[in-house]
C-alpha positions as CSV (number, residue, x, y, z in Angstrom):
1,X,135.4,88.1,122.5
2,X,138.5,90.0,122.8
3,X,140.8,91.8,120.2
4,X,144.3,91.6,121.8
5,X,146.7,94.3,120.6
6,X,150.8,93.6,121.9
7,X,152.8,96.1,122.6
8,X,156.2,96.9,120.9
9,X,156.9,100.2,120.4
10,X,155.2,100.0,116.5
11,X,158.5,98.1,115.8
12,X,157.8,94.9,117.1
13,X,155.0,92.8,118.6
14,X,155.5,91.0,122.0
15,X,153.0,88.4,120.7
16,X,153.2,86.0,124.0
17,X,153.3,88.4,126.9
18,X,151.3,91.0,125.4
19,X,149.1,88.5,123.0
20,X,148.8,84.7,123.1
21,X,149.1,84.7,126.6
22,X,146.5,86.9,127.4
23,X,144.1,85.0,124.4
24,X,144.9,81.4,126.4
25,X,144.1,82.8,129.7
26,X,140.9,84.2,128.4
27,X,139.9,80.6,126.1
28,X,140.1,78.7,129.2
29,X,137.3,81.4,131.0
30,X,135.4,80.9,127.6
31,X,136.2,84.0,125.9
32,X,138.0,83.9,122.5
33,X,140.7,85.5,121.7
34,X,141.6,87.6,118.3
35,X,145.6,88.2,118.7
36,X,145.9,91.5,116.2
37,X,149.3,91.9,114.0
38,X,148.8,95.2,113.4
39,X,151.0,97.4,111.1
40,X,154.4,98.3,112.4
41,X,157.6,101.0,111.5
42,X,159.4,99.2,108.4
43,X,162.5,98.4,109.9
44,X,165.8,98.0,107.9
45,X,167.4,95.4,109.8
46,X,166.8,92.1,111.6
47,X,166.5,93.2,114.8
48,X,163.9,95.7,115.2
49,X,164.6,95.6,119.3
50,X,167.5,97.0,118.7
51,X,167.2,99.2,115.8
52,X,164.5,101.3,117.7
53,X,166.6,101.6,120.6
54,X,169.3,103.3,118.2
55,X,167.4,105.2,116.8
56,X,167.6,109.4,117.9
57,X,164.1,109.9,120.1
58,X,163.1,112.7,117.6
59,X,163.0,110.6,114.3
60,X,161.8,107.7,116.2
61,X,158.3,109.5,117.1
62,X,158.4,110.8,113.4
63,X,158.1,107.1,112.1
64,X,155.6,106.1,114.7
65,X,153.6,108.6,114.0
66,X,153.5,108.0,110.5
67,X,152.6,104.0,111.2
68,X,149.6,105.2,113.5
69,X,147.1,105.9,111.5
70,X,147.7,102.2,109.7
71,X,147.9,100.4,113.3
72,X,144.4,102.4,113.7
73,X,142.4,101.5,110.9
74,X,143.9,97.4,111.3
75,X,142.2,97.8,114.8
76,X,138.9,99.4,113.4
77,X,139.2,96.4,110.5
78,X,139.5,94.3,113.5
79,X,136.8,95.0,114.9
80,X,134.7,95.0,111.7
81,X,136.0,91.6,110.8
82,X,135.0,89.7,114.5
83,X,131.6,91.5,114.8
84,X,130.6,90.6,110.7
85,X,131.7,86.9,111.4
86,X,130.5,86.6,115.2
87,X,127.7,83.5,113.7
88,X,131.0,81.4,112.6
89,X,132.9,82.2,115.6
90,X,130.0,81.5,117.9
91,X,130.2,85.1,119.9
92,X,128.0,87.7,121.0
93,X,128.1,90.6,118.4
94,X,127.4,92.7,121.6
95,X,130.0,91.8,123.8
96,X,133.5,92.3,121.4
97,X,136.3,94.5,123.1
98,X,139.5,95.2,122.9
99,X,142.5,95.5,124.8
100,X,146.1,96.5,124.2
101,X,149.6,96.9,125.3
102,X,151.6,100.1,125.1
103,X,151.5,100.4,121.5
104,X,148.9,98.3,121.4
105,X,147.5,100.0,124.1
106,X,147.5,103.7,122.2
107,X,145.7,101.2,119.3
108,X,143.0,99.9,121.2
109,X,142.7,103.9,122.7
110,X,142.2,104.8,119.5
111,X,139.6,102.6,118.1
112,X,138.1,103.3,121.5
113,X,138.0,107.3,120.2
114,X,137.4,107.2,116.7
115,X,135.1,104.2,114.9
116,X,132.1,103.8,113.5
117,X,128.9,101.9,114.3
118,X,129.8,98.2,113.0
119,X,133.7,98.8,114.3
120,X,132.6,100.3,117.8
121,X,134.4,98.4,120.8
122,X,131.6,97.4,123.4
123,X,134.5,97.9,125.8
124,X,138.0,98.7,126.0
125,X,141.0,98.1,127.5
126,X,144.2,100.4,127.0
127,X,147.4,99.3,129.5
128,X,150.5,101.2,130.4
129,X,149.1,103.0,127.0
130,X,151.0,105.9,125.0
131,X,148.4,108.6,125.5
132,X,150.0,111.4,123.5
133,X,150.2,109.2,120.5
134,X,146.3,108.2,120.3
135,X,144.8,109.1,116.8
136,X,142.4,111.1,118.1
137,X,141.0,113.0,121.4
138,X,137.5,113.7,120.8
139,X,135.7,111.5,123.1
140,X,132.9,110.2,121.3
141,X,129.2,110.3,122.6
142,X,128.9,106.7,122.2
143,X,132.0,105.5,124.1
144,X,132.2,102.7,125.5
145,X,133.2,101.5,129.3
146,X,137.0,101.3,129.4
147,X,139.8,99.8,131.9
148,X,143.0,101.4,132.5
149,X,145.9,100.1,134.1
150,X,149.8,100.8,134.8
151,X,152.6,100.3,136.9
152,X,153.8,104.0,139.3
153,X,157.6,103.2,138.8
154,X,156.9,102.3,134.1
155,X,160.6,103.3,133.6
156,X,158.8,105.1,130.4
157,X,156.9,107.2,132.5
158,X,153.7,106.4,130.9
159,X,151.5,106.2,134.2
160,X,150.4,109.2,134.0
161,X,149.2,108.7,130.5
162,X,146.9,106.4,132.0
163,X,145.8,108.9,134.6
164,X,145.1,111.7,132.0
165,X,142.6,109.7,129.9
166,X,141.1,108.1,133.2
167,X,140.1,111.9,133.9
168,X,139.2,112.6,130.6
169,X,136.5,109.7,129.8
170,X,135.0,110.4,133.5
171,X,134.5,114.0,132.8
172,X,133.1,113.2,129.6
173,X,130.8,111.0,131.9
174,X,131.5,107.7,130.9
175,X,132.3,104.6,132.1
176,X,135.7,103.7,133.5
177,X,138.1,102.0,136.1
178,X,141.6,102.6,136.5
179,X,144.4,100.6,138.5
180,X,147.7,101.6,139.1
181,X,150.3,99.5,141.0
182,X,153.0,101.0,143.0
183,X,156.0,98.4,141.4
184,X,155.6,96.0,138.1
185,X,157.5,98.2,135.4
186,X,156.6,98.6,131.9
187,X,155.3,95.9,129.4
188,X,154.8,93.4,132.0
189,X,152.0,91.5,130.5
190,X,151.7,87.9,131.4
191,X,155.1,87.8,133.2
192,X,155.7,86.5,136.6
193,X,157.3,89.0,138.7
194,X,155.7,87.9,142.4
195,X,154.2,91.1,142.6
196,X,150.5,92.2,142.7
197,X,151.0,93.0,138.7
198,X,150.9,89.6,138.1
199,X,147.0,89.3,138.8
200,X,146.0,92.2,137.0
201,X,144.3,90.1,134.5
202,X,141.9,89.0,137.1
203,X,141.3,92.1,138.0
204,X,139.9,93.3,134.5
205,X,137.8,89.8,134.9
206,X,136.5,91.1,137.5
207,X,135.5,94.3,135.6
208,X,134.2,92.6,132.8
209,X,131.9,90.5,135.2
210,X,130.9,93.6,136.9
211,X,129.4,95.4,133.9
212,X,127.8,91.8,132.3
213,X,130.2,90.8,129.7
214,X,130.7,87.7,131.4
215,X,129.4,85.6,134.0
């Protein structure tokens, strides 16, 4: 099983590309797929696209980082949840991950940092993630294999985010792969572009089947 966390800059979810998407590509493989709404900025108007882009860059990190810690512990619940109920969903206990997009990537990042034994993430999956927002940096001694993944020209320069905690988990000498594609952009997802992003998915199948989580 998967935990699927959508981007959306913690004001909003992009709960096809970066969620449903992903879960029906997965079903059809036989893995299920848990599409996490996990808590957001409380926005003041109808259109939180467009209220976060007004917003000055200084107060908008100020309310993210305030929502972090709550987008964190919904992921660790997450987690708790799938692996307590695995019997009724008919999964492995052993094999639950998670995987998130931007926002949702710095989510699953930080489940993948800080959890405890029953909300531990067998393996993880942060793309084009916010590094510098994670919850915390203390890789843990029982961490878990992760994939990494981004796009060179992300017009918000988050590649290197990717890069930095690529290093980081491989010094700490743990498991981990790590793609980066020349073109795709940020929060491509699921979308069609006609470029090599738009097989990335089977790429992280391909990791999964590597390390045994699926066959």
């Amino acid at each position: 099983a998967v935990i699927i966390c959508p981007g959306g800059g913690f004001y909003g979810l992009s709960i096809d590309r970066e969620g449903n998407d992903v879960a029906g590509w997965l079903a059809a493989r036989g893995v299920t797929g848990f599409v996490l709404k996990y808590r957001l900025v409380a926005c003041q108007t109808t259109d939180p696209g467009l209220e976060m882009d007004s917003v000055p860059h200084e107060e908008f990190e100020a309310r993210v980082l305030k929502v972090i810690p709550l987008a964190h512990a919904d992921g660790l619940a997450a987690m708790r949840h799938v692996r307590a109920n695995a019997a009724d969903y008919g999964i492995d206990p052993a094999r639950i991950g998670i995987i998130g997009f931007s926002a949702g990537g710095t989510v699953a990042a930080s489940v993948a940092f800080m959890h405890d034994t029953d909300s531990r993430p067998d393996f993880s999956a942060p793309v084009y993630l916010q590094y510098e927002w994670v919850a915390s940096k203390t890789i843990p001694a029982d961490a878990a294999p992760m994939f990494l993944l981004a796009a060179t020209d992300d017009e918000v320069r988050l590649a290197p985010h990717s890069v930095r905690l690529y290093q980081e988990w491989v010094a700490a000498g743990h498991s981990t792969e790590l793609h980066l594609y020349s073109r795709g952009g940020h929060g491509f997802g699921m979308r069609t572009q006609n470029l090599p992003t738009d097989r990335w998915i089977e790429r992280f199948w391909d990791w999964l089947t590597a390390l045994g989580f699926v066959s």
